[in-house]
C-alpha positions in Angstrom: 0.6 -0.8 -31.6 2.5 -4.1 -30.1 0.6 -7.0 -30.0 1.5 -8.7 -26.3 0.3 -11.5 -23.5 -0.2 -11.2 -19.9 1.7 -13.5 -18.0 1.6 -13.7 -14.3 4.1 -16.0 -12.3 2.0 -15.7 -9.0 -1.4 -15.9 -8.3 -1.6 -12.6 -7.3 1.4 -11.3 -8.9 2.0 -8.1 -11.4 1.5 -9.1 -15.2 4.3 -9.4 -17.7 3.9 -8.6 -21.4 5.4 -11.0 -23.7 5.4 -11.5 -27.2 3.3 -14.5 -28.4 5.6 -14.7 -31.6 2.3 -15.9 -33.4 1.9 -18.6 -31.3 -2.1 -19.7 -30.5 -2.0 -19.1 -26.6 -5.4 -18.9 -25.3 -6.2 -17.1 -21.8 -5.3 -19.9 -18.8 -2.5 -21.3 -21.0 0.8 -22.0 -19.3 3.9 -20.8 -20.8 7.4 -20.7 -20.7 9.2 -17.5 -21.0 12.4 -15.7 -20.2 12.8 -13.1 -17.4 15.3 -11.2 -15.8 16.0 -14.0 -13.1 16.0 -16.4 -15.8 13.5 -19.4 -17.5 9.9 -19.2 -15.9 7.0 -21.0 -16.0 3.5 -18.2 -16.3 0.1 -18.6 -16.7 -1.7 -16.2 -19.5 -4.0 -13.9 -18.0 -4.3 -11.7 -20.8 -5.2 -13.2 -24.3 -3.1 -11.5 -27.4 -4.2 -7.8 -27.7 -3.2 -4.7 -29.1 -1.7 -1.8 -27.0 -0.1 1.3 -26.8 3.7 0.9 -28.2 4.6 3.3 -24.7 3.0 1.0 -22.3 5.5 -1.8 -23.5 8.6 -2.5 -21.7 11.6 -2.7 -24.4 12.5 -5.3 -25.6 9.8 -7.3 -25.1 11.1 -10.7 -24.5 9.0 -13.3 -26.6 7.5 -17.0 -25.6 9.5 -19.5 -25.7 6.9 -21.8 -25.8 3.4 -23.4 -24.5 3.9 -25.0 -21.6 3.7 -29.0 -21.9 2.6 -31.9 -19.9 6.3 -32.6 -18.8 6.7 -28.5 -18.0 3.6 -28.9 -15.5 5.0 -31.6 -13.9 8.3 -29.9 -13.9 7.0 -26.6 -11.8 5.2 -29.0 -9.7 8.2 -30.8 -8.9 10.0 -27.5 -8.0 7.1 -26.6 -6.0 8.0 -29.1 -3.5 11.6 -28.8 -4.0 11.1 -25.0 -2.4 9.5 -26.9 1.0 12.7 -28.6 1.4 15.1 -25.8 0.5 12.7 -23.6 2.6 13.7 -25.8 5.7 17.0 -26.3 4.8 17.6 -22.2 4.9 15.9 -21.8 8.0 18.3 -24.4 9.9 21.3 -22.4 8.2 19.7 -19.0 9.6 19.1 -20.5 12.9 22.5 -21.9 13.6 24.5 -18.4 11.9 22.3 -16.4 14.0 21.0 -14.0 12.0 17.9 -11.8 13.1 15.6 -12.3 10.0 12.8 -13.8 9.1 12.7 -16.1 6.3 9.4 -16.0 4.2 9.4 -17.4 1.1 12.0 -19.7 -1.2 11.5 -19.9 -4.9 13.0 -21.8 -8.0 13.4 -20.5 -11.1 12.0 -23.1 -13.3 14.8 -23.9 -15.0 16.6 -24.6 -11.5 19.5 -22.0 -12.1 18.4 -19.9 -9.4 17.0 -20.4 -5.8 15.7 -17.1 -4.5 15.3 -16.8 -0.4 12.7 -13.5 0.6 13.0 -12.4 4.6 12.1 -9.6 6.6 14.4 -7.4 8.7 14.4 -4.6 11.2 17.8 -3.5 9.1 20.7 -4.3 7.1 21.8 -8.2 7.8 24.9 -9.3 6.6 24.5 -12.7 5.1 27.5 -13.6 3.2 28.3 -16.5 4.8 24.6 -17.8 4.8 25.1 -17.3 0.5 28.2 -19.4 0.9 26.1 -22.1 3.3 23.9 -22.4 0.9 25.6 -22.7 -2.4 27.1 -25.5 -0.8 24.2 -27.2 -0.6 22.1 -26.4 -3.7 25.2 -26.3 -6.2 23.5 -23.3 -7.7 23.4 -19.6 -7.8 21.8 -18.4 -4.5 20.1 -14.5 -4.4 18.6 -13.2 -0.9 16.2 -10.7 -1.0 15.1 -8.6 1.9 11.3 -7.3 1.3 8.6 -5.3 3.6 6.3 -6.4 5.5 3.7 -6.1 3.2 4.9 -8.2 0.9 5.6 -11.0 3.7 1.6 -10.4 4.5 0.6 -10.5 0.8 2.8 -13.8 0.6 1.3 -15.5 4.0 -2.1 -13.9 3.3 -4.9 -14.3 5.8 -8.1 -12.3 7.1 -8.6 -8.6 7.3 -10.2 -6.7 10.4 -13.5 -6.7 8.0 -13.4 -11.0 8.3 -12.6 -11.3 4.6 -9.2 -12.4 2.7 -6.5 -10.2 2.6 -7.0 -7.6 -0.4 -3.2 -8.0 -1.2 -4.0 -12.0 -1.0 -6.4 -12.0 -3.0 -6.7 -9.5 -6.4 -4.6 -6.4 -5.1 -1.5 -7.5 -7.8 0.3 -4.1 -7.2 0.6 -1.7 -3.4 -1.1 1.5 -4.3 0.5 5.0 -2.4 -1.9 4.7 1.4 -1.7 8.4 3.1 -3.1 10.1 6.2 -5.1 12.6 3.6 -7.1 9.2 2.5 -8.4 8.7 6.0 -8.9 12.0 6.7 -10.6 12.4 3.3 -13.2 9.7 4.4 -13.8 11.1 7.9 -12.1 7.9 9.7 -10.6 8.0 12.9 -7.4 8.9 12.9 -6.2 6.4 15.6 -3.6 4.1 13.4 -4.9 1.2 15.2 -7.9 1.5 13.9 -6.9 2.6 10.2 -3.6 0.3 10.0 -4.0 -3.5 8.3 -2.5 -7.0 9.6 0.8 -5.9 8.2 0.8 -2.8 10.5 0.8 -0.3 7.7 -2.1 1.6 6.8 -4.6 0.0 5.2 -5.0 -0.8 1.3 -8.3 -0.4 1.2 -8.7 3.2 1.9 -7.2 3.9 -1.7 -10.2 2.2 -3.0 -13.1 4.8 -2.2 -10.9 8.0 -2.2 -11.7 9.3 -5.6 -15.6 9.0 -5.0 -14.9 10.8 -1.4 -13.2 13.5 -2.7 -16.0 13.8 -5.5 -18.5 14.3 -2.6 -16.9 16.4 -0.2 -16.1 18.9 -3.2 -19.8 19.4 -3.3 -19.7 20.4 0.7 -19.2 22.7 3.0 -17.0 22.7 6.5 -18.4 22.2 9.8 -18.3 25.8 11.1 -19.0 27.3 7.6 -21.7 30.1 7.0 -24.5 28.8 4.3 -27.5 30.5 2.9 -30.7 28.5 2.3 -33.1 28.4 -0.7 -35.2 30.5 1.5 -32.3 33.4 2.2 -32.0 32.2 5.5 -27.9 32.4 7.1 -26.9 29.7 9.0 -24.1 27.4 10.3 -23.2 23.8 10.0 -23.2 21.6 12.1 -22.6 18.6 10.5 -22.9 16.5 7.1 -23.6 13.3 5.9 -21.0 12.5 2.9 -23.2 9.6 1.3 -26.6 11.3 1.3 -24.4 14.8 0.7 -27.2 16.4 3.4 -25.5 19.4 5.4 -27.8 20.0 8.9 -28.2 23.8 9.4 -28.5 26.1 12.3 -30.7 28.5 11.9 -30.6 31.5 14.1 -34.6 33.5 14.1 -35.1 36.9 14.9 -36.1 35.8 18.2 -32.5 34.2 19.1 -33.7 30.5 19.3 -32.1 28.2 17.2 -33.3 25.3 15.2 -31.1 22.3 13.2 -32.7 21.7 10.2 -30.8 19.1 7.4 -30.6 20.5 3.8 -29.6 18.8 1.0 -26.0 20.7 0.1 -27.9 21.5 -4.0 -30.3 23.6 -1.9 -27.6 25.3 0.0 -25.5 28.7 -1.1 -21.7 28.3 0.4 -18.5 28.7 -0.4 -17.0 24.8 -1.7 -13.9 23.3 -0.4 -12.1 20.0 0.7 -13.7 18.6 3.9 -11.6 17.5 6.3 -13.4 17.2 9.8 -11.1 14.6 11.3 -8.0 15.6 13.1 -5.1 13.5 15.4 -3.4 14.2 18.4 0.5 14.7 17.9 1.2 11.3 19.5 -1.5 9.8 16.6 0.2 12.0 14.0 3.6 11.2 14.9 2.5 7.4 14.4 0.9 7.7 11.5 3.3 9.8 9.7 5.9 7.0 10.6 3.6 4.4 9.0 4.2 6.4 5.9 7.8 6.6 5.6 7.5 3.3 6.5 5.8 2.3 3.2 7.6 4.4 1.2 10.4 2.4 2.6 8.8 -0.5 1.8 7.9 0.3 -1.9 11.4 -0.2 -2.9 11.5 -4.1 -2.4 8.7 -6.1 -3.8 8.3 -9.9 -4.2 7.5 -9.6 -8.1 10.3 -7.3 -8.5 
């Protein structure tokens, strides 16, 4: 067991584990630590605790210190320093020409590094824009190209459901989002209805597909032949995931037909995924795009 600290640099960034060397650091304390990009300034999220010697990332880099009065002041100070430099990169971009879209500047606390994050349709060539800006901020400059949703997660702003953004708010890591989800929870399969602000699909599907595929488990297909309680053969017609109640045709010896809803305990049948929903191939097409897509996008991430 390694006794570590959650530090996250953003407010709804991944969480670092660092080694409080001892130190008294308290849940909401600031800190100074080392990263790979160089001295930062983090806030604890997670007081000192045990854990699993594989969950650790070696070597696990300790504290350098609590963060003082002067260190606050410090990161604020930066803070507005990354307005200006913000400005200053977007006049540079504008008068190069470059086709990307600058979305965030940050400093490294200890002011060794200014890192520029954009969006782009491909592969930009920005040399010279490194060189414009060295010029200016007599430091080491590092441009990173990210997906678009990180530049949503980073702008934030409402979902089609009127709340915050999900990845603006607690999501601090993209979870995999497939077609299989939405199908899974009976959803249309028109992407414009299943895709988020960003224009990938949704994050929020992830969050109920365990519990849907728990339920439909326990259900039969549309189309499938079930046996009631009663020894009566039937078809289904339909079910209702939630309330897992499966509504029955049921043929008499007469030939008329009744629909009658069982619950799916009551019911004999032959269990299997449910998947009612299907897409056209233009809806398919577009939604299998959307995944690459993100897959594409996994590879470049703000906290990276």
């Amino acid at each position: 067991m390694t006794t570590v600290i959650g530090v996250r640099f953003r407010s709804v960034g991944k969480i670092y584990y660092f080694d409080p060397i001892g130190l008294e650091i308290e849940k909401g304390d600031n800190v100074i630590v080392e990263t790979a990009r160089g001295v930062e300034f983090g806030t604890v999220v997670l007081a000192p605790r045990e854990v699993e010697d594989s969950v650790v990332v070696q070597p696990l880099k300790p504290v350098i210190r609590k963060a003082t009065e002067e260190d606050r002041e410090k990161n604020l100070a930066n803070r507005e320093k990354e307005k200006e430099a913000f400005n200053i990169c977007l006049e540079k971009i504008a008068n190069r020409g470059l086709e990307m879209k600058l979305i965030e500047c940050e400093y490294t606390f200890d002011n060794n590094k200014v890192l520029f994050y954009f969006t782009a349709d491909g592969r930009i060539d920005f040399r010279e824009l490194v060189k414009d800006l060295a010029a200016v901020f007599r430091t080491r400059i590092e441009l990173r190209q990210i997906g678009v949703r990180d530049e949503t997660k980073a702008l934030g702003g409402l979902g089609i459901c009127g709340r915050p953004l999900c990845c603006a708010t607690y999501l601090s890591d993209f979870c995999p989002v497939s077609i299989k989800m939405a199908k899974e929870q009976n959803l249309s399969l028109n992407p414009t209805k299943i895709s988020g602000t960003c224009g990938r699909l949704m994050c929020c599907l992830n969050n109920e597909e365990e519990a849907y595929e728990y339920l439909n488990s326990k259900l039969p297909n549309p189309g499938d032949k079930v046996t009631t309680k009663d020894g009566l053969q039937g078809e289904v017609h339909s079910v209702n995931v939630l309330k897992q109640v499966v509504k029955v045709i049921i043929s008499d010896a007469n030939g008329d037909r009744e629909a009658k809803d069982y619950p799916a305990s009551e019911l004999l049948f032959k269990a299997r995924k449910h998947y009612e929903k299907t897409a056209t191939p233009d809806e398919l097409k577009e939604l299998r795009e959307l995944e690459a897509l993100e897959r594409k996008d996994s590879k470049n991430h703000l906290d990276d």
